[in-house]
C-alpha positions in Angstrom: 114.5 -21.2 56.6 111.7 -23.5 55.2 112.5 -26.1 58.2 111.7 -23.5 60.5 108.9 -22.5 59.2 107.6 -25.7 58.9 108.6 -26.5 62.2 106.6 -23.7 63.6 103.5 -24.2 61.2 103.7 -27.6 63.0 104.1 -26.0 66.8 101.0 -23.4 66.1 98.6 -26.9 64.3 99.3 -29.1 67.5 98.7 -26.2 70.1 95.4 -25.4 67.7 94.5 -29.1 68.6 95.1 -29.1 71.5 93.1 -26.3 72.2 90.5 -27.6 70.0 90.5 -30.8 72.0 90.2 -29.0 74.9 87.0 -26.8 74.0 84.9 -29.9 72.8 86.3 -32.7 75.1 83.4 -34.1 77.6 83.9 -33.8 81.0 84.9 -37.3 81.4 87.8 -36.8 78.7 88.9 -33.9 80.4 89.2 -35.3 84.2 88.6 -39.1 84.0 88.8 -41.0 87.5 87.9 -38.8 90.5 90.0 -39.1 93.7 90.1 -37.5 96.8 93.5 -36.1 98.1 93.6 -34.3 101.1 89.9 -32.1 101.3 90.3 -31.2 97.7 88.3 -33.5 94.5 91.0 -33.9 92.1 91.1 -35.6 88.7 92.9 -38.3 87.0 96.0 -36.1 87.0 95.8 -35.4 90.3 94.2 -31.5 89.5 91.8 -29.7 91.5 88.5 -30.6 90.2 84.8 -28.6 90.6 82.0 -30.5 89.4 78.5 -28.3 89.3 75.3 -29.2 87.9 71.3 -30.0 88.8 69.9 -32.4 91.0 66.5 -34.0 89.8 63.7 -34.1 92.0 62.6 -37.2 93.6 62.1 -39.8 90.6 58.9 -40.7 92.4 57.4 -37.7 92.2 58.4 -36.4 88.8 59.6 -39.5 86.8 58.5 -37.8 83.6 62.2 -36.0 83.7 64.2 -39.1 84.3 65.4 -39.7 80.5 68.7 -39.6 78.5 67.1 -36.4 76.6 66.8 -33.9 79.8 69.8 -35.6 80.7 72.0 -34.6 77.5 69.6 -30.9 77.6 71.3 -30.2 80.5 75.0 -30.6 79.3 74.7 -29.1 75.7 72.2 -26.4 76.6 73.2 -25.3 80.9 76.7 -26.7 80.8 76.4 -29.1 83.8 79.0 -31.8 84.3 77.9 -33.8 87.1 73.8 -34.2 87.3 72.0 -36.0 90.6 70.1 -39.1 90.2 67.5 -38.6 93.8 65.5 -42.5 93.7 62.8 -41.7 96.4 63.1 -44.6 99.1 60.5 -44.5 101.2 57.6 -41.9 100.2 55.1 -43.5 98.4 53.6 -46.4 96.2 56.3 -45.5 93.3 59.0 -45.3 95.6 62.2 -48.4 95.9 60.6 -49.9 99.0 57.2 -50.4 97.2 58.5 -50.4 93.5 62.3 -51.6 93.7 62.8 -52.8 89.5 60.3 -49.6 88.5 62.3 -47.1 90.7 65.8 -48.6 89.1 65.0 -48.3 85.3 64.4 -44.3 86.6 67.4 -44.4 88.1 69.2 -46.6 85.5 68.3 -44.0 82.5 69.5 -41.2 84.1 72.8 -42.8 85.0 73.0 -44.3 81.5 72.3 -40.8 79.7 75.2 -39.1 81.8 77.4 -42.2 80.6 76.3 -41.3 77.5 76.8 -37.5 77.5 80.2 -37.8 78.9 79.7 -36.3 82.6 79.4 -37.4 86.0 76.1 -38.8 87.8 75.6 -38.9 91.4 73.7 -42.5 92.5 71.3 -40.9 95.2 69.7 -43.2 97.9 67.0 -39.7 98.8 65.9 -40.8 102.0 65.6 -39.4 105.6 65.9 -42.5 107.4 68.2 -45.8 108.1 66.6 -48.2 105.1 70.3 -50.8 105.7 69.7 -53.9 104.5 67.3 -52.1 101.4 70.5 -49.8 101.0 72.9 -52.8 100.5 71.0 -54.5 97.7 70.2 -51.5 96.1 74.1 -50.0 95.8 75.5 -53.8 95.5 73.6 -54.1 92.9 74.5 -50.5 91.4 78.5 -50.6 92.0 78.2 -53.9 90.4 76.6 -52.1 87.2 78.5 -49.2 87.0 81.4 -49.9 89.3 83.7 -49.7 86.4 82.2 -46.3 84.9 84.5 -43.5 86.2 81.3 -41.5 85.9 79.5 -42.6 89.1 79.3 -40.8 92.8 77.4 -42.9 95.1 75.3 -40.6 97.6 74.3 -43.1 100.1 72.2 -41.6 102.7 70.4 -38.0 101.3 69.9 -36.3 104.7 69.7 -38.0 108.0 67.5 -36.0 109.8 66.8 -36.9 113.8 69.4 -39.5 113.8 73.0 -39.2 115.9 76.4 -39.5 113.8 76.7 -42.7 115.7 74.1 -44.4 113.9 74.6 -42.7 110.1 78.2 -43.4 110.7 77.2 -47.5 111.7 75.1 -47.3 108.7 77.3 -45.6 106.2 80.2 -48.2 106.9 78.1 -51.3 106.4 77.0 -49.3 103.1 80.7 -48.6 102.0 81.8 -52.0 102.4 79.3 -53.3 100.1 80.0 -51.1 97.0 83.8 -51.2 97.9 84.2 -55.0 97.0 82.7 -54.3 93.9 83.9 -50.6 92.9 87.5 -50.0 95.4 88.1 -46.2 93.7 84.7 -44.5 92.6 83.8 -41.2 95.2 81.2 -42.3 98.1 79.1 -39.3 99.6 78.3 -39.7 103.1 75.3 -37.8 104.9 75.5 -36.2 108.4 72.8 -35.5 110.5 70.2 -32.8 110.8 70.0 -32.5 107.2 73.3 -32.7 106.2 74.1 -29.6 108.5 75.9 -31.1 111.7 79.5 -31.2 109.5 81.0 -30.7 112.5 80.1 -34.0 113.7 81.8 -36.4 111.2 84.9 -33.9 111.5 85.1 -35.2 114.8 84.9 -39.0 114.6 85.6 -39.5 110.9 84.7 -43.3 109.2 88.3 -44.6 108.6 90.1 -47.2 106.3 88.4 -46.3 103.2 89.7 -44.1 100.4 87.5 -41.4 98.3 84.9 -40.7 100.9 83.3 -37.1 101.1 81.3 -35.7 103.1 78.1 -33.5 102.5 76.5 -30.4 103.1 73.3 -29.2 102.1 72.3 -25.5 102.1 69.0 -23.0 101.3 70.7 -20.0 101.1 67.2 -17.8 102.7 67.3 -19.8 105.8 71.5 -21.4 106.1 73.7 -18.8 106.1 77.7 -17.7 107.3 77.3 -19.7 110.5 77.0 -23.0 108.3 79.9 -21.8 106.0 82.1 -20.9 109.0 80.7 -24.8 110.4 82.0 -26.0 106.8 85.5 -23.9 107.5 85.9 -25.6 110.8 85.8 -29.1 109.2 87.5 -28.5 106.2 90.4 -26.7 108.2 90.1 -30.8 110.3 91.1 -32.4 107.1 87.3 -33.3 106.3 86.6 -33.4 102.2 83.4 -31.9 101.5 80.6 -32.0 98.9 77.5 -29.5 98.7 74.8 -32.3 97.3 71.8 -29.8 97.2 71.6 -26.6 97.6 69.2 -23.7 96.2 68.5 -19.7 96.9 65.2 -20.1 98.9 64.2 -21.2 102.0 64.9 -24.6 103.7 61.2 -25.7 102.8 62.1 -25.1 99.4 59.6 -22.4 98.5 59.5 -18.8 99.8 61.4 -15.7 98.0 65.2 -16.4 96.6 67.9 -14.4 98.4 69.9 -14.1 95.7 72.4 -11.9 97.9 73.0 -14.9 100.3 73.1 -17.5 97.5 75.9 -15.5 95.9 78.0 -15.6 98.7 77.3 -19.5 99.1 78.9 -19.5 95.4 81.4 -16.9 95.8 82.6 -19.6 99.1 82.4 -22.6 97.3 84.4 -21.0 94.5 86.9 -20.2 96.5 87.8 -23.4 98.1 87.0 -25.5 94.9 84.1 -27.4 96.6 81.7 -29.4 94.2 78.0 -28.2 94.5 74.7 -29.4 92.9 71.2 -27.2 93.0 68.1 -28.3 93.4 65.8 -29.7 91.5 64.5 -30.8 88.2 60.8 -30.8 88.7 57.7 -29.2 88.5 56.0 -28.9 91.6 54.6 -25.6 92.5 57.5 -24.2 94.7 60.4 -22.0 94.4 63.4 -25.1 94.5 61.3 -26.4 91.3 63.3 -25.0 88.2 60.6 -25.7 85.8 57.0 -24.7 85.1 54.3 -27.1 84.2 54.9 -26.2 80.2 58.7 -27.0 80.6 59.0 -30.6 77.9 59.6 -33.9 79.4 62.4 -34.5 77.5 64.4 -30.9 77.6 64.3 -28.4 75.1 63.4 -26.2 77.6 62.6 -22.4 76.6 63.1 -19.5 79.0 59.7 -18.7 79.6 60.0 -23.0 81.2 61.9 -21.6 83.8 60.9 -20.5 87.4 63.5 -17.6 88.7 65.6 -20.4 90.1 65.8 -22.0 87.0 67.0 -19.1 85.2 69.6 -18.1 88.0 71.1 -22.1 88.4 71.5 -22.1 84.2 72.6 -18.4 84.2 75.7 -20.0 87.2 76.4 -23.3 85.5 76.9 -21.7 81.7 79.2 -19.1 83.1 80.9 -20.9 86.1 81.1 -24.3 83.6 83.3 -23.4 80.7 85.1 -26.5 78.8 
């Protein structure tokens, strides 16, 4: 009789711990090494995986966010487990073109504070245009870094706008075959034209003979609505793995009114088929994509009255949708 019981007292302690475990493991603990099998993210163990958190807003732009402090606010306090590292290429003085070794250490402490947090960080090259040989040195040098961190994404061309799948796709090849001789497993994110909404196109004539490629889609739920999901369908239903990089409630500008209505039927549709999606932004600026008001801290600690409508709706769906 006392064997049993101690037998079971040590059944109910283990499945405690392991429960235990469970509840305060980071993100990284819990899924480890991302791959691609079929359409579907999957983890280390092969699981279907969701990753959902907060882009920031071009580092450029609003650099005063881009610490290990908003990046850890954002994991203990809105649950995220993946946030969006977006380096500005070509928009200003501050940008990597004009500011290459400034625009990294943004870029660097972000990635380093999700490394640090436990959670995954997606390496954003936020451009609208073909920057190639600028694009090699800056992700050989990054996949080099942080090539053996199972943490990183690599997002290597934010949203082609005017250009044809022929040239991204030119592009994103020379791109993948610089970080994959430095980093052969890590997830690459490859853009598609007109804004990352022409899926349709890389569906058709997909880049071949690399592993862990995804393919994105970007949506603002006032102005994209079914007919992009049903685009996405279509894809998916090709055998094409997708990725929502950005995506918000408002209008494609990023300011305007939130549909709230439409946006929960983007969620309710990536829930469904277990697609990864990041919001946007961390910033500032005096629009509606802009999750924070002028008060909100530099480093996090952000109360609610911080927090534009967006803000409070994209924490409100990552602390429910996010539970560990």
């Amino acid at each position: 009789m006392m064997k049993k019981c101690l037998l079971l007292l040590t059944s109910v302690l283990l499945a405690i711990g392991c429960e235990t475990k469970s509840q305060t493991s980071t993100p990284i603990e819990k899924h480890g090494q991302l791959h691609v099998e079929g359409t579907q993210l999957t983890d280390e163990n092969g699981n279907a995986t969701m990753l959902r958190g907060m882009s920031y807003g071009w580092h450029n732009f609003w650099p005063r966010f881009y610490n290990k402090q908003t990046v850890k606010w954002l994991k203990d306090d809105w649950n995220v487990n993946i946030v969006r590292a977006a380096m500005g290429v070509d928009a200003d003085e501050q940008c990597y073109i004009n500011n290459p070794e400034g625009s990294k250490e943004k870029i660097k402490a972000v990635i380093d504070g999700a490394i640090d947090a436990g959670i995954y960080v997606i390496i954003d090259f936020h451009s609208h245009n073909i920057h190639l040989e600028e694009a090699k040195t800056f992700f050989d040098e990054m996949s080099k870094t942080y090539g053996n961190q199972p943490n990183v994404i690599y997002e290597i061309f934010n949203e082609p706008d005017d250009e044809s799948w022929t040239d991204v796709k030119a592009y994103s090849e020379e791109v993948i075959k610089v970080i994959r001789k430095n980093d052969p497993d890590n997830i690459i994110l490859v853009g598609c034209p007109h804004w990352d909404q022409d899926i349709h196109l890389p569906a058709e004539d997909p880049i071949t003979g690399f592993d862990n490629l995804m393919y994105t889609v970007h949506f603002y739920a006032a102005t994209h609505d079914k007919w992009l999901r049903d685009r996405t369908d279509a894809a998916i239903e090709k055998g094409l793995p997708v990725f929502v990089s950005e995506s918000a409630g408002m209008e494609a500008t990023g300011d305007g009114p939130l549909n709230e209505e439409e946006w929960q039927r983007w969620v309710d549709w990536m829930e469904n088929r277990k697609i990864s999606w990041i919001t946007w932004s961390v910033s500032d600026k005096d629009e509606t994509c802009s999750v924070l008001k002028k008060s909100a801290s530099s480093t996090g600690n952000w109360k609610e009255s911080n927090l534009k409508e967006s803000g409070k709706k994209s924490r409100e769906y990552l602390r429910k949708l996010n539970k560990q």
